[in-house]
C-alpha positions as a Markdown table, in Angstrom:
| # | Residue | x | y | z |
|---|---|---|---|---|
| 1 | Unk | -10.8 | -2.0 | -27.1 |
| 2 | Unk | -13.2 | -4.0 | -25.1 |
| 3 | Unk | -12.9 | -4.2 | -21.0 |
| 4 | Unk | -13.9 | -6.7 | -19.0 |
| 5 | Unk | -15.8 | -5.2 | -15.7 |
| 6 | Unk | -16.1 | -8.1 | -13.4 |
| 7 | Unk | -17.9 | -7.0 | -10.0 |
| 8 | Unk | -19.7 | -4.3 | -11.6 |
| 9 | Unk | -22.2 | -4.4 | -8.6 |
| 10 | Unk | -19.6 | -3.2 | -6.2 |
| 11 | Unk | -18.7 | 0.6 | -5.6 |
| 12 | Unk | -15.5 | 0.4 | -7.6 |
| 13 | Unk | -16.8 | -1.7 | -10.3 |
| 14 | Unk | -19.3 | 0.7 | -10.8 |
| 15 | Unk | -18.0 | 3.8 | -10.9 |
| 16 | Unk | -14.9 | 2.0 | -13.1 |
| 17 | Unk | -17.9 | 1.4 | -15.6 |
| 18 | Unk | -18.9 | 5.0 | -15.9 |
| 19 | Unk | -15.3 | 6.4 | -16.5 |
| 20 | Unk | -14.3 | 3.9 | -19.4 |
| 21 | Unk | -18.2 | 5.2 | -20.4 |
| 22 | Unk | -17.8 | 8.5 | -20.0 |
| 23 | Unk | -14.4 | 8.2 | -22.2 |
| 24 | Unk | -16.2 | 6.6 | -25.1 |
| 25 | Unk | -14.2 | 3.1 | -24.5 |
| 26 | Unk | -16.6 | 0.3 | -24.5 |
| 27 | Unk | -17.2 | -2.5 | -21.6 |
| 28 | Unk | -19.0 | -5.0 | -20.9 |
| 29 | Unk | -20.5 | -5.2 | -17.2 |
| 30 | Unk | -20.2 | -8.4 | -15.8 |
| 31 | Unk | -21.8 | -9.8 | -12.5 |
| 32 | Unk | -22.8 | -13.3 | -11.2 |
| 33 | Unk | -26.6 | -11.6 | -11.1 |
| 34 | Unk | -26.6 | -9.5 | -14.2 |
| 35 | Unk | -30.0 | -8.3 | -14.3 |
| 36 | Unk | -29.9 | -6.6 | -10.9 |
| 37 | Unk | -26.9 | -4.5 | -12.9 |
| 38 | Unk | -27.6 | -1.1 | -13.8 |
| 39 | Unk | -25.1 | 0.3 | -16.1 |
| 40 | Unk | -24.8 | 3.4 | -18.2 |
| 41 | Unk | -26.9 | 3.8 | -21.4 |
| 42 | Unk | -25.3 | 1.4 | -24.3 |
| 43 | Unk | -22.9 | -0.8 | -21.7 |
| 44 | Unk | -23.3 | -4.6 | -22.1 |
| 45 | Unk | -24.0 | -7.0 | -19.4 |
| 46 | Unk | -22.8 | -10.2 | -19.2 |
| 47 | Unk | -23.3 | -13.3 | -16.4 |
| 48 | Unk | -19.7 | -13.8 | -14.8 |
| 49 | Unk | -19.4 | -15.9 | -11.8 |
| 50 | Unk | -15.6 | -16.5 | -10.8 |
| 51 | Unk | -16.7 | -19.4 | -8.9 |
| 52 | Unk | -18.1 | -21.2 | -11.8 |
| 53 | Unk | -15.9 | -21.9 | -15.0 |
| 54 | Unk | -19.0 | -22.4 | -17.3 |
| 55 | Unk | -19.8 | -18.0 | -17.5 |
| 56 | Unk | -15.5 | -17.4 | -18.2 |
| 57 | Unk | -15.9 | -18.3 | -22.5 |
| 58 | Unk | -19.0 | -15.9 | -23.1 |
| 59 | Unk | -17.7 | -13.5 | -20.6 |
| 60 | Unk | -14.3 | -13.3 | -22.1 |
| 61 | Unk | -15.2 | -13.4 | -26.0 |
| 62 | Unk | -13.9 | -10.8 | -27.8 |
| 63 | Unk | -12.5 | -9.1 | -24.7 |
| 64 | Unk | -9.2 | -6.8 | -24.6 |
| 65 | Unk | -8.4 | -6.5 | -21.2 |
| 66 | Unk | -10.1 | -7.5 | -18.0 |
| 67 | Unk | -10.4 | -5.5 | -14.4 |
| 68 | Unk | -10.8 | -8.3 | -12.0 |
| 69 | Unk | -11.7 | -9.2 | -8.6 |
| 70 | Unk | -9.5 | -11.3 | -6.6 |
| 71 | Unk | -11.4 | -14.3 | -6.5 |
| 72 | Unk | -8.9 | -17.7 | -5.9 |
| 73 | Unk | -11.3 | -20.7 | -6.7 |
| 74 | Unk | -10.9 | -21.4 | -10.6 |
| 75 | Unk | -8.3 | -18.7 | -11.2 |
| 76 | Unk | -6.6 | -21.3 | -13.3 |
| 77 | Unk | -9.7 | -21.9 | -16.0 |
| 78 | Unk | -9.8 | -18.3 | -15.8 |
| 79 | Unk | -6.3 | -17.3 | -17.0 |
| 80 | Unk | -6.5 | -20.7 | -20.0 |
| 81 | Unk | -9.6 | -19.4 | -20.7 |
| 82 | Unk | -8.2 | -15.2 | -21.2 |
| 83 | Unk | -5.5 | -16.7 | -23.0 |
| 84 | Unk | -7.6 | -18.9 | -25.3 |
| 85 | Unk | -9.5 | -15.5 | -26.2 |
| 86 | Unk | -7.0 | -13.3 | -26.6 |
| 87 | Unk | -6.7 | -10.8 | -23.6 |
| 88 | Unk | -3.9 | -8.5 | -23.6 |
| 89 | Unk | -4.5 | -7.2 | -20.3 |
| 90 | Unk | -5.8 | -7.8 | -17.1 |
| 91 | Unk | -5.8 | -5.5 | -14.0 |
| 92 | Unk | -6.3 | -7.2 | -10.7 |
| 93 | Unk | -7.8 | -5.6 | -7.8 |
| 94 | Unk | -5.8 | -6.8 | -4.9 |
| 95 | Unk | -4.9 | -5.9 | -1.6 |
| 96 | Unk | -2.0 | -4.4 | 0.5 |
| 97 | Unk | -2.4 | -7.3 | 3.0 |
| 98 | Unk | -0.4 | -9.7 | -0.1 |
| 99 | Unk | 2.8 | -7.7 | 1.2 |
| 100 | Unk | 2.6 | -9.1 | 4.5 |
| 101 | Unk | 5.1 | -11.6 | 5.9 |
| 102 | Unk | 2.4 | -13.8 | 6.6 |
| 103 | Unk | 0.4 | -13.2 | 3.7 |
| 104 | Unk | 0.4 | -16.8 | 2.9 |
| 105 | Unk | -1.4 | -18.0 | 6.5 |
| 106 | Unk | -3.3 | -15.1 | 6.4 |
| 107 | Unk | -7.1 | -16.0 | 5.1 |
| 108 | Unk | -7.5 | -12.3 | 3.8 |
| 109 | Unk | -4.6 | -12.1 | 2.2 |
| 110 | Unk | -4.5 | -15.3 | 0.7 |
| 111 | Unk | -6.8 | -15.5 | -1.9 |
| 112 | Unk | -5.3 | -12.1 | -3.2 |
| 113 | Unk | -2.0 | -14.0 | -3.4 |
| 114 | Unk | -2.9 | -16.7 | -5.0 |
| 115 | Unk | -4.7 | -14.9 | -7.9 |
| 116 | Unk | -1.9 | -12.5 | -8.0 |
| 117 | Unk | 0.7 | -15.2 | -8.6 |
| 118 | Unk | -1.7 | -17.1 | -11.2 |
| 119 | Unk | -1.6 | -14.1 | -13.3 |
| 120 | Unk | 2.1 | -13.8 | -12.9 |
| 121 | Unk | 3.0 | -16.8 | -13.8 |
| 122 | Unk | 0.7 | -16.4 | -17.3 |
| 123 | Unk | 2.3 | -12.9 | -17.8 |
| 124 | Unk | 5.9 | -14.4 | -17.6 |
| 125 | Unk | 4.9 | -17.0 | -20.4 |
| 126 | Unk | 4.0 | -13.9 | -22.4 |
| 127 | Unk | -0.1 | -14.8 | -22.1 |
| 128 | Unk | -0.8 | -11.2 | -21.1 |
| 129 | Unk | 0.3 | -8.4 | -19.3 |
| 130 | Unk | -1.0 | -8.5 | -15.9 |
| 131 | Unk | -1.1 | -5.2 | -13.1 |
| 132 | Unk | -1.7 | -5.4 | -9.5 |
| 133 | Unk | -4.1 | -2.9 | -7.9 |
| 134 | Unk | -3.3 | -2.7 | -3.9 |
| 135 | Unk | -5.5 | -0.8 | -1.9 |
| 136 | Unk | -5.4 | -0.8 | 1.8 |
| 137 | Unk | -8.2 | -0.1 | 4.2 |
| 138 | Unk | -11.5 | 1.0 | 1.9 |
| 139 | Unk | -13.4 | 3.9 | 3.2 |
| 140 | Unk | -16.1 | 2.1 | 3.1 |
| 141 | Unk | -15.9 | -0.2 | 6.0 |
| 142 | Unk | -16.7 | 2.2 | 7.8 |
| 143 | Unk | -20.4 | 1.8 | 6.7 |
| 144 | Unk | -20.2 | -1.5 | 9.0 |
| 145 | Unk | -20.6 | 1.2 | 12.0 |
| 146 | Unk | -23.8 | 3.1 | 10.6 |
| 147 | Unk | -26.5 | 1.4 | 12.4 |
| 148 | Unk | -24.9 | 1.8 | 15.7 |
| 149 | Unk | -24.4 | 5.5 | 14.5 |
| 150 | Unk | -28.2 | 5.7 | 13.2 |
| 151 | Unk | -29.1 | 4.4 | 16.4 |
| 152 | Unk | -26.9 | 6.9 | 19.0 |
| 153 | Unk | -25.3 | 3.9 | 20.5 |
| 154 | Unk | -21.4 | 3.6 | 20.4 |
| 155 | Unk | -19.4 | 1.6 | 17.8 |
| 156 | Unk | -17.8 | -1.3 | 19.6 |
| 157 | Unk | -14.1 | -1.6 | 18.9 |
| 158 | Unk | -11.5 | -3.7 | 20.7 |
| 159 | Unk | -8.4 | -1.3 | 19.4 |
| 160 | Unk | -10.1 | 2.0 | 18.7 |
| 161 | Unk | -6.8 | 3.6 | 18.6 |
| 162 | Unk | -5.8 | 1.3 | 15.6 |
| 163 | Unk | -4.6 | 3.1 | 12.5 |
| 164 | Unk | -5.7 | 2.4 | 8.9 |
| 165 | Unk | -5.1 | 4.1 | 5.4 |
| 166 | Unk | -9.1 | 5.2 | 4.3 |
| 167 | Unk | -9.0 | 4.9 | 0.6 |
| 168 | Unk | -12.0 | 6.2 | -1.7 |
| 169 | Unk | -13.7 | 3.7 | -3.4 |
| 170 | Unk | -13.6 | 6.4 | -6.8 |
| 171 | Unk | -9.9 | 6.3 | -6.2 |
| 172 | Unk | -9.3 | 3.4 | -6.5 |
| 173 | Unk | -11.6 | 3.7 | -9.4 |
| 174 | Unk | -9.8 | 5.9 | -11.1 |
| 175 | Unk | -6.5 | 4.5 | -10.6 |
| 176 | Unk | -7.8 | 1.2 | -12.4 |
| 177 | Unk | -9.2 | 3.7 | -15.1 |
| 178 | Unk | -5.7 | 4.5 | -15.5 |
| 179 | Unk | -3.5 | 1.2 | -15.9 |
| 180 | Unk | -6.3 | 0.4 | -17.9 |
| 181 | Unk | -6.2 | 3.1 | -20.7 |
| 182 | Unk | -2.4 | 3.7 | -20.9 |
| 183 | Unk | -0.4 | 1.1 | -21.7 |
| 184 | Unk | 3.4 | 2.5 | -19.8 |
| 185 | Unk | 1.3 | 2.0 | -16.4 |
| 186 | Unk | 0.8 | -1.8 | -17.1 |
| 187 | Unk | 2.6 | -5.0 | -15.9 |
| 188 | Unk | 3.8 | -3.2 | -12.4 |
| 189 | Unk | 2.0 | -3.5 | -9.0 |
| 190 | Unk | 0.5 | -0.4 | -7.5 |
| 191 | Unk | -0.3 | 0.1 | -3.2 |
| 192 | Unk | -2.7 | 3.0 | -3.0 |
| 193 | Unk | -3.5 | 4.6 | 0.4 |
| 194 | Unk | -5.8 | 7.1 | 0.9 |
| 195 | Unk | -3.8 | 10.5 | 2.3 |
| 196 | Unk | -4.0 | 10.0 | 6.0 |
| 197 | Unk | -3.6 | 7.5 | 8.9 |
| 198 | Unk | -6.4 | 7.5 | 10.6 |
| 199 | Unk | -7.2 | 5.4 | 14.1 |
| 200 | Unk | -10.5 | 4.4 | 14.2 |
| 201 | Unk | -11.6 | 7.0 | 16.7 |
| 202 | Unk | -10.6 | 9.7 | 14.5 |
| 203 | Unk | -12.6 | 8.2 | 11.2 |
| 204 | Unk | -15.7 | 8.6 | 14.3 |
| 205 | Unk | -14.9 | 12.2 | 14.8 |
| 206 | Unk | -14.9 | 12.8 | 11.0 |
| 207 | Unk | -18.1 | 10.9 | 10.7 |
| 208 | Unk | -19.5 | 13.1 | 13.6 |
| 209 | Unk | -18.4 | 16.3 | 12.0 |
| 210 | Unk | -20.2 | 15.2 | 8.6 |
| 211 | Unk | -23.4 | 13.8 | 9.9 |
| 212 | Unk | -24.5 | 15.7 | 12.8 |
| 213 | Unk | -24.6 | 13.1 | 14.8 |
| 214 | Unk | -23.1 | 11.2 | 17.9 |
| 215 | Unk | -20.1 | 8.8 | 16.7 |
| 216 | Unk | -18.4 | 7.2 | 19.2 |
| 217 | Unk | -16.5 | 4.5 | 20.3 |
| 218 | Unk | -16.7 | 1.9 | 23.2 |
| 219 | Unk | -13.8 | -0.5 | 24.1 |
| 220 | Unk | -14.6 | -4.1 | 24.1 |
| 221 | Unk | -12.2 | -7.4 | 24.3 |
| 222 | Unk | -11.0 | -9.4 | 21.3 |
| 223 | Unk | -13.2 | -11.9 | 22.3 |
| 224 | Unk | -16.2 | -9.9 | 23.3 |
| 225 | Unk | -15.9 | -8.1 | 19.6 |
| 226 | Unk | -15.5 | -11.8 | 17.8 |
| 227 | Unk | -18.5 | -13.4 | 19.7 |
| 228 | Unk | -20.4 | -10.1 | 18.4 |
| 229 | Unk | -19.5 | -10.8 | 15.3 |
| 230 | Unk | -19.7 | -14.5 | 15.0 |
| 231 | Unk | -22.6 | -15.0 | 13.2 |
| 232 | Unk | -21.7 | -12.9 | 10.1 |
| 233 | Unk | -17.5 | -13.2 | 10.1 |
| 234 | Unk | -15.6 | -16.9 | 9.8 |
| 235 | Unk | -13.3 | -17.1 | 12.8 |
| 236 | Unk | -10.6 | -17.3 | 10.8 |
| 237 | Unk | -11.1 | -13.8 | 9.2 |
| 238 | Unk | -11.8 | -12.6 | 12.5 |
| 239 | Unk | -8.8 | -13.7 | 14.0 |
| 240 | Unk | -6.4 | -12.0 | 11.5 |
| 241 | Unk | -8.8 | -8.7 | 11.3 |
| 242 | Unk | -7.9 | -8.7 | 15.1 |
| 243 | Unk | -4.3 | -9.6 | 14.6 |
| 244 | Unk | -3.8 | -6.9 | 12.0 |
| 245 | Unk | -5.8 | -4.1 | 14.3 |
| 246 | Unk | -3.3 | -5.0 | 17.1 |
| 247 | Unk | -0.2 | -4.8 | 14.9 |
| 248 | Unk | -1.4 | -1.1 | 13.9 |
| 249 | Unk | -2.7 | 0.1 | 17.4 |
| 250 | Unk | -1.3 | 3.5 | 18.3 |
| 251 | Unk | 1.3 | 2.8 | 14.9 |
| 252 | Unk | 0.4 | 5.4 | 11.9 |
| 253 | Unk | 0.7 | 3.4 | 8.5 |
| 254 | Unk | 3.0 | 4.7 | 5.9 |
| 255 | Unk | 1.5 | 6.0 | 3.1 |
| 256 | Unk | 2.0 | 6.8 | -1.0 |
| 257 | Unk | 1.3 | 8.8 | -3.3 |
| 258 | Unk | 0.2 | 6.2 | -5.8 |
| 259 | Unk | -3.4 | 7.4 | -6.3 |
| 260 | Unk | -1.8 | 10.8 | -7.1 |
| 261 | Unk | 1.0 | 9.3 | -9.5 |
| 262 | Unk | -1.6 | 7.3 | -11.4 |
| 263 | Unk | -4.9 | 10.0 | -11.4 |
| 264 | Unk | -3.3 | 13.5 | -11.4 |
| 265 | Unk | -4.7 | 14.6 | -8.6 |
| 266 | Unk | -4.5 | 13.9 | -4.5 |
| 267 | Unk | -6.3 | 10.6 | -2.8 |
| 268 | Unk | -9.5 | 12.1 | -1.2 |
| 269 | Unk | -10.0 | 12.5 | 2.2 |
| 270 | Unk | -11.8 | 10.7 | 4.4 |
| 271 | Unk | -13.8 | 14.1 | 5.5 |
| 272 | Unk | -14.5 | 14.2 | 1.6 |
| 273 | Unk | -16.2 | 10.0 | 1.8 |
| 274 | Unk | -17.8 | 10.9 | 5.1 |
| 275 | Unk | -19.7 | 14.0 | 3.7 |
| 276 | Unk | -20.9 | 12.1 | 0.6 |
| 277 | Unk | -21.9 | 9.2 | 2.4 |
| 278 | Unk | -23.7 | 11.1 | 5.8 |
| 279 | Unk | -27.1 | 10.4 | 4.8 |
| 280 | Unk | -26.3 | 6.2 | 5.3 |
| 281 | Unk | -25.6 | 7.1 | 9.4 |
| 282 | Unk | -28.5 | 9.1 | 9.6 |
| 283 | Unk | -31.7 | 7.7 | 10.9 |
């Protein structure tokens, strides 16, 4: 078996790498910039850009299954061209935000959709068997607050009492790792949470606790927080970021036991990402 690892820059690309590694199954790193990749010792690297067609037949040659980033543009070449070579298997990393009511308007949640129907659509003509990874908040957003941290000045929120579901990015790894390598777990749609429901002031105390250091929060407006952010997040993003922090202000999320079901063991805390990732809020 040969696995496609598209995104194998990001956190959960790479640490999906070293598990299908470290189990002696073979992939093939791919990344629109594959020389910048650094994968383990005898893993392949390949140039796959899902925003261009021309890297999808080299990418895909010889290929068994595919772990693939939600990216909407040329989905279409991309599922004729995993059917041209042969795929059995692709495993999607999606998002929660596709079970929305207004997933569909929503401009997070909509290029999730639409790949997430795309491979649907291919599995139902029997192309290949196609499962659905759907994490909720990532842990790692909160690395958006470390130089405010770094810096002792507070994090600037305008619902810090809005609750999300902090998911490890090895989690999510490993739950991937699983669909993946056993064939029952394929062809079925999977939300992963991390264990608790956390408001954002509380991921600040845990981020406190682990670091040592000052991690607050100070109240801002909607619009104050959007003008701050204006130069690095499309309105349109903005807006439903906003929308989605007021729908979960002061409201716990519900939460699985997915990552559990799928790994063996318990999603980690967000204590356990905070003390791994300190040294990034320290100056």
């Amino acid at each position: 078996m040969t696995v496609l690892v598209t995104g194998s820059r990001g956190r959960v690309g790479s640490t999906l790498l070293g598990l299908l590694h470290h189990a002696g199954i073979k992939a093939r790193a791919a990344s629109k910039n594959p020389a910048d990749l650094s994968p383990p010792d005898g893993v392949d690297t390949v140039r796959c850009d899902l925003s261009d067609p021309a890297d999808f037949e080299a990418a895909l040659d010889g290929v068994d299954s595919v772990f693939l980033y939600a990216e909407a543009s040329h989905i279409d070449a991309f599922v004729a061209r995993a059917r041209a070579a042969g795929v059995r298997h692709i495993a999607l990393l999606s998002s929660s935000s596709v079970l929305a009511p207004d997933a569909d308007r929503n401009p997070i949640a909509a290029s999730h959709l639409a790949v997430e129907r795309a491979l649907a659509a291919a599995a139902a003509d029997g192309a290949f068997e196609a499962t659905y990874l759907q994490p909720g908040a990532f842990a790692t957003n909160a690395l958006q607050w470390s130089w405010a941290i770094r810096a002792g000045q507070p994090v600037e929120l305008p619902y810090p009492g809005s609750h999300g579901d902090p998911i490890h990015e090895r989690d999510v790894a490993e739950a991937a790792f699983a669909v993946l390598t056993e064939p029952r777990l394929r062809g079925s749609s999977y939300l992963l949470t991390g264990p608790e429901s956390l408001d954002f002031t509380e991921q600040l105390a845990i981020l406190a606790e682990a670091t040592g250091r000052p991690a607050i929060s100070a109240a801002v407006t909607p619009e104050q927080w959007k003008t701050a952010v204006a130069a690095h997040v499309p309105a349109p993003f903005a807006d439903a970021l906003l929308s989605y922090w007021a729908s979960h202000d002061g409201r716990p999320v519900p939460l699985t036991r997915t990552v559990e079901e799928l790994t063996g063991h318990p999603a980690r805390t967000f204590a356990v990402w905070a003390a791994e990732h300190a040294e990034a809020f320290r100056p």
